[in-house]
N, C-alpha and C positions, 0 to 999 in steps of 0.2 A: 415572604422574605427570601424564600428560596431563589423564586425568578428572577427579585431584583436581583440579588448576587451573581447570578448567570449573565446577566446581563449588563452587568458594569465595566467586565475584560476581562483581560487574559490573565494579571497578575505578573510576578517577578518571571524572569525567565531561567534558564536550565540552570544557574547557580540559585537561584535563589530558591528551586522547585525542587532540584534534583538532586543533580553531580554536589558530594561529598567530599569533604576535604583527602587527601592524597597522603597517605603514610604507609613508607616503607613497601613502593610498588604498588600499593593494591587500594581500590575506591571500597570507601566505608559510604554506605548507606544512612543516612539520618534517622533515626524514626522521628513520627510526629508526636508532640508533646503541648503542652501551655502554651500558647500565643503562638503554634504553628501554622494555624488557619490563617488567611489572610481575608476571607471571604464578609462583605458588611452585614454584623447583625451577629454574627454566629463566634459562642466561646465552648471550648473543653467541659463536661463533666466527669467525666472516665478518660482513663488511659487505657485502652486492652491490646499490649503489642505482644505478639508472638515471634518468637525470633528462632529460626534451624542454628546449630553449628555446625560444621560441616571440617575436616581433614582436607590433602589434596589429592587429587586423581579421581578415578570412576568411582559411582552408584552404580546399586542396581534398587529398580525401585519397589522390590520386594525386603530390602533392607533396612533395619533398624540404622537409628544412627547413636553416635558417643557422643557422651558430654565437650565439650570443649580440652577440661585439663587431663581426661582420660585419653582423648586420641596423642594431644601434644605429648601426653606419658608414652604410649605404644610408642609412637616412631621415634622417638628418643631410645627407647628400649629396644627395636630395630636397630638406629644405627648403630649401638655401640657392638652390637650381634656381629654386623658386618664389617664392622672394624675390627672386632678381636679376629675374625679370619683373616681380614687381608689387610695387617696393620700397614698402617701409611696410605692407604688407597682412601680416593675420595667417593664419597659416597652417593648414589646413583641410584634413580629409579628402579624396580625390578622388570618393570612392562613397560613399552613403547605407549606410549601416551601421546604419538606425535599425529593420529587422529584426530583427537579432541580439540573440543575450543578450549581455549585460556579459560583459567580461574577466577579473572577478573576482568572485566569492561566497563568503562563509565557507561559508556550506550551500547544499548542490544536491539540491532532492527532485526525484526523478526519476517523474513521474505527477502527474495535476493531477486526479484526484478526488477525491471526499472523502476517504479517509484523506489523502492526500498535502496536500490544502489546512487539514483540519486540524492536521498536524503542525506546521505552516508559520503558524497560526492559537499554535496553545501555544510554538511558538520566539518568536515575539511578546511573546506576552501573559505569559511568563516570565521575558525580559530584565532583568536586571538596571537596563537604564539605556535610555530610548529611542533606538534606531534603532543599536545596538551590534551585531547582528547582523544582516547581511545576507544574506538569502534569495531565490534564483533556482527555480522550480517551470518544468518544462521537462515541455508535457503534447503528445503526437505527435497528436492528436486533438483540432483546435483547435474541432469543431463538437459534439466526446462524441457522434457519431450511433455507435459500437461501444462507449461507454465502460459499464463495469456499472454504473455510478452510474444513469445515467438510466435503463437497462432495465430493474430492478430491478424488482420488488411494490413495495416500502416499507414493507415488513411492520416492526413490532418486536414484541419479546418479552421476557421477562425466565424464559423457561422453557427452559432448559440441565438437562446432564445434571452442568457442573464449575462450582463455584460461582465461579473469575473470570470465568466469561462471563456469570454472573448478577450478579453487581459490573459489568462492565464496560456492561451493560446498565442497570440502576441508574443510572449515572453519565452515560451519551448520554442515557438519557429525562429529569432534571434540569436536562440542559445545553440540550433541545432543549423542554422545559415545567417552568418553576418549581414542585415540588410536592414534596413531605414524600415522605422515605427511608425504604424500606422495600420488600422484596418481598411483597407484598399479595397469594396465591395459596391458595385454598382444594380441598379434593378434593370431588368429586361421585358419589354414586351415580347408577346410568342413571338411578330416579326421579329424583331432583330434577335432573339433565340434561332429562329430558323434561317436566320441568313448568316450569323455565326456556326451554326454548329447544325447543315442541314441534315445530316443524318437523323436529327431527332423529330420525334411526332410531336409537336405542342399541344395536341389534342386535350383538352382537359385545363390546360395552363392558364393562367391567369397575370402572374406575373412571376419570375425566375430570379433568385439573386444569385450573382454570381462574382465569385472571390477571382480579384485582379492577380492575388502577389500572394504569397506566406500561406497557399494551399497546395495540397495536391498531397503526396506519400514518400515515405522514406523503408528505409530494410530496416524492423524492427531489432531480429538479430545484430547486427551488424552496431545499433546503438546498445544494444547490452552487454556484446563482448567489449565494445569501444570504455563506454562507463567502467567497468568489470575490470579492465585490467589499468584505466586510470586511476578507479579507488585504492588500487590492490599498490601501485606506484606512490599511493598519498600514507599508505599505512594501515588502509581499512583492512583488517584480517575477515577470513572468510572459514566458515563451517558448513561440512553437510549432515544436518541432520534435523530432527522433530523436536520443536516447545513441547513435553508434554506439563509442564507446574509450574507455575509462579510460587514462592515463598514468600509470602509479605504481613505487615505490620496491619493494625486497624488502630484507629482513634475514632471513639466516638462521642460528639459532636452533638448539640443542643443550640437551637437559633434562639433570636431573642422570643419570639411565639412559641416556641415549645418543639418544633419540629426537631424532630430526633435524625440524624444522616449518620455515617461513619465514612470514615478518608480511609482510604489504602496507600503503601505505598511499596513496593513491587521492592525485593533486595537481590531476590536473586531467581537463576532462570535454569531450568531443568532441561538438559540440550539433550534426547536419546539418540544415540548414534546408531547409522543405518544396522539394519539386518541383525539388532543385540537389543537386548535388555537393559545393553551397558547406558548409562548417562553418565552425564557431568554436570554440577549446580557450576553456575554463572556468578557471581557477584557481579552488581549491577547497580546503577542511581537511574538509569532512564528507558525504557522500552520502546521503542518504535512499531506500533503495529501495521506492519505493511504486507500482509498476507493475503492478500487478494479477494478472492470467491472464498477462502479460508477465512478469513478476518474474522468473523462472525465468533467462530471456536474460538479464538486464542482472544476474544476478550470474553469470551465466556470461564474460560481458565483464571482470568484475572478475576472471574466473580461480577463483572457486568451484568446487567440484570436481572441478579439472582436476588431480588426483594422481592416488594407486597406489590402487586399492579398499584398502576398511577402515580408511583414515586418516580423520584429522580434516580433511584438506587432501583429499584425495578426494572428499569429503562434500558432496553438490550440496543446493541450497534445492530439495526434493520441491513444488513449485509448478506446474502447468501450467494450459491454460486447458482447462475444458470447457463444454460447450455448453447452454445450458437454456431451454426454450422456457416464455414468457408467455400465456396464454390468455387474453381476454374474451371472456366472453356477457353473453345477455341471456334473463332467465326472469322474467315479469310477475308468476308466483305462488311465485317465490323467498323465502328469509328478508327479514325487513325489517329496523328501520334499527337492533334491537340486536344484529343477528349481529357476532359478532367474528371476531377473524384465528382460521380453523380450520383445526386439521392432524391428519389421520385417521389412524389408524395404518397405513396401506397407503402416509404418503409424499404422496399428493395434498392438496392447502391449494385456500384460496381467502378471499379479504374481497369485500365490499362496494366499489364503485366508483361514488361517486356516491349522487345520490337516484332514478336512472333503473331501479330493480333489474336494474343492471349487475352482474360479478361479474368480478375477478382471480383467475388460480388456476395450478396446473399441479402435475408431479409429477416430481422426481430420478426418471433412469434407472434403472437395475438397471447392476452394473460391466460385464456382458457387451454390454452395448443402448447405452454409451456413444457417442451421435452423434461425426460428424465436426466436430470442430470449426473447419474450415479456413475455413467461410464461416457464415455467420449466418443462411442458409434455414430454412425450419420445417417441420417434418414433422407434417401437421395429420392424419394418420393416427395419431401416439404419442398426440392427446386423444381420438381414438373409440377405440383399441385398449389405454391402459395411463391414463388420465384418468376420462375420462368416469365409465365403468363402476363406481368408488370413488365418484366425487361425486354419482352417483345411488343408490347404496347406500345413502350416508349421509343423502343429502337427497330424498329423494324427488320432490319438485316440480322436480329440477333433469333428473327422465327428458325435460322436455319443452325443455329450453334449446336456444337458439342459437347458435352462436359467430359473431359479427363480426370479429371480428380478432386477431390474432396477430402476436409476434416475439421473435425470440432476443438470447440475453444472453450472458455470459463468465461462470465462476465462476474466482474464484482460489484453484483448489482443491488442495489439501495432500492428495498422495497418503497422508501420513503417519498423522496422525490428522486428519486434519481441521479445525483450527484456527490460528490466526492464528499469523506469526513476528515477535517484535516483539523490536526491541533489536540492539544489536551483532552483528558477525560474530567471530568470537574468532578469527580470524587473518588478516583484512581490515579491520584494525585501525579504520577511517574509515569502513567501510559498515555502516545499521542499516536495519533493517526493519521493514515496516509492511506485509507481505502472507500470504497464506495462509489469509482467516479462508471461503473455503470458502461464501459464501454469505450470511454475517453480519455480513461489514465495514461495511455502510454504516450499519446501525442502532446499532453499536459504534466506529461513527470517532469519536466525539469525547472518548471514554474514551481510545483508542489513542493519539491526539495525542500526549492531554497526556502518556499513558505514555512515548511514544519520546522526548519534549521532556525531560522530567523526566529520564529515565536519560543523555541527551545535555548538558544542563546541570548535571545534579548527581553522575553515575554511580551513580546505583541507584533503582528504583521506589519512590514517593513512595505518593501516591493509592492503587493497588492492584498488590499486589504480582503482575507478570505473569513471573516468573523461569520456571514452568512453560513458556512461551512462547521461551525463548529457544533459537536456532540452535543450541544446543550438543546439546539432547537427540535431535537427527538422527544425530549423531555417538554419542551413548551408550546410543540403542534406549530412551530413556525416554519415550514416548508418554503425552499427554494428551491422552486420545480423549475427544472429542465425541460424543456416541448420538442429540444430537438435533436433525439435520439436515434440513432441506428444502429 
């Protein structure tokens, strides 16, 4: 009964899942109750909802909290302290609080890269009504010197092996160059490979596709501060600091066969700010998990698969970070300036960088050679022993290249199949995602956005249908394997 429910849809969307009715400035959270499920099959036995109160301003999270009508006692009992010294004056925080996030957010993206500012970009530009939905993006990395966004190639492509990653592709190269729809990809024999583009060895080739239109690289930077300060123009407010808690409610939940689940549903969010102990709880109706190589933790916080193996509730987001090193050189009698983004079949790529016959490149590990990902050092031995030796195969002029520099990045990569998790948690009722894509997110974030936006405002994918994509096929061993990774 489980799977059939997983497998019916999405359900209502962010009013009907999430966002809380609006009193007095600040979003009230629902808990779930009697006939809050919507799922076929499955009613209420228990109610077991846990609820914080919380005052305004900072925690610290070695502290006790107050009942609700004790704390509103205390600062009533403050202000009038403060008033009998300085009658007539109005009354004012003691501490600069102007740090912190807000008290209250309908949505909380958690990750301030590009997926996460674009999602935060289509919550926006989808509203209903201006300024009806208020958005907090909470990124622990306020300078991105680790974020994958900037260490990135910047490659795009529109050559996948599943065709919504060729839609989803389609749709960020439109959004990021105005230009006529369509995947424009032709095949190659090695002649006409080698009479296009003779610099290359076809040795090994068999046949080559190659993308006419809507490929090639962009400045990864350059799209983050772009999104960054257009969200920041739409209202998005912006925080630096670390999720460490979720606050949330449980309902638990008996299908018609007896299968016992329990719902969550996220109310509020424990933002700690840099270099302190200090936090601030969030009030919150929605989550957006968009934390990259990180993703993994922060739904492990919400209590993701912390069950019995084999459950639904068992079922962890297959996310962790791994490690992948950036390489440039420099080769004077390298390809010129019509080589495209090239990826060999052995795995190593590279483009163009520049008009200096500069070159970006590198190659995915083997699963057994997977580096440590604990730190971001380079191992400039992986480009002479598992690099190099492919990119002078193919390109001959590159036997004599340089390398000037290097540096590593994050992948957030989906031990599963490889691709992106985008959409609800099905029994984390208020967390959706926006991680996983393994390598491809950034040239696909502005497809994802709108995706996550659409299923969160409407409850079911508009644009292009990403259901393949959703957290449930963790749970039901339905893999949507990607083949064509670098």
């Amino acid at each position: 009964m489980i799977r059939r429910a997983l497998r019916l849809g999405l359900g209502p969307g962010l009013l009907g899942r999430g966002l809380g009715a609006h009193r007095e400035g600040s979003t009230l959270g629902k808990a779930e109750g009697s006939g809050g499920y919507r799922g076929s099959g499955v009613f209420p036995i228990s109610s077991d909802v846990t609820f914080r109160t919380r005052g305004p301003g900072p925690r610290w999270e070695d502290s006790g909290s107050l009942g609700a009508g004790d704390w509103h006692g205390k600062v009533s009992e403050i202000k009038k302290k403060i008033q009998s010294v300085l009658p007539g004056g109005a009354w004012s925080p003691l501490c600069d609080t102007s740090h912190l996030p807000p008290e209250h957010s309908d949505v909380v993206i958690v990750g301030g890269g590009v997926l996460g500012l674009s999602v935060a970009y289509w919550l926006k530009r989808l509203e209903k009504r201006q300024g009806a939905i208020r958005v907090l993006v909470v990124e622990r990395d306020h300078t991105y010197s680790q974020a994958s966004t900037v260490l990135s190639v910047g490659g795009i492509r529109q050559q996948f092996s599943l065709p919504e990653n060729i839609q989803l592709s389609l749709f960020s190269v439109e959004f990021l160059r105005n230009i006529n729809q369509g995947a424009k990809v032709c095949l190659m024999s090695p002649e006409q490979l080698r009479k296009k583009f003779p610099w290359m060895n076809t040795e090994g080739v068999a046949l080559a596709s190659y993308g006419l239109e809507n490929e090639g690289w962009f400045d990864p930077w350059c799209l983050l501060q772009g999104l960054r300060r257009k969200v920041q123009s739409m209202g998005v407010l912006f925080c630096h600091g670390e999720v460490t808690r979720f606050v949330s409610s449980s309902n638990h939940m008996e299908t018609a066969i007896g299968e016992k689940v329990t719902l969550k549903r996220i109310h509020e969010v424990h933002v700690k700010v840099d270099h302190s102990q200090e936090y601030q709880p969030v009030e919150c109706s929605i989550v957006v998990n968009a934390a990259g190589a990180w993703s993994g933790r922060i739904a492990e916080l919400a209590g993701i698969g912390k069950g019995p193996s084999g459950t639904l509730q068992g079922t962890k987001l297959p996310v962790e970070p791994r490690k992948r090193y950036v390489y440039l050189w420099h080769c004077p009698q390298g390809p010129g300036l019509e080589a495209p983004l090239v990826a060999d079949p052995s795995g190593a790529y590279f483009r163009r960088e520049g008009l200096s016959n500069n070159y970006l490149g590198g190659c995915s590990p083997a699963e057994e050679e997977e580096p440590d990902p604990g730190n971001l050092e380079v191992d400039h031995d992986f480009f002479q022993e598992k690099v190099w030796p492919h990119l002078a195969q193919r390109v001959p002029a590159f036997e004599t290249l340089k390398v000037r520099r290097a540096w590593a990045g994050y992948y957030d990569y989906n031990t599963f199949d490889q691709n992106g998790v985008v959409g609800p948690h099905p029994l984390v009722v208020n967390m959706y995602f926006a991680t996983g894509f393994s390598g491809h997110g950034l040239q696909q974030a502005p497809a994802v956005g709108r995706a996550v936006a659409e299923v969160m405002l409407e409850g079911h994918f508009q644009t292009i249908n990403l259901s393949p994509f959703l957290f449930s096929r963790f749970y039901l061993g339905e893999k949507a394997q990607e083949h064509c990774i670098i």
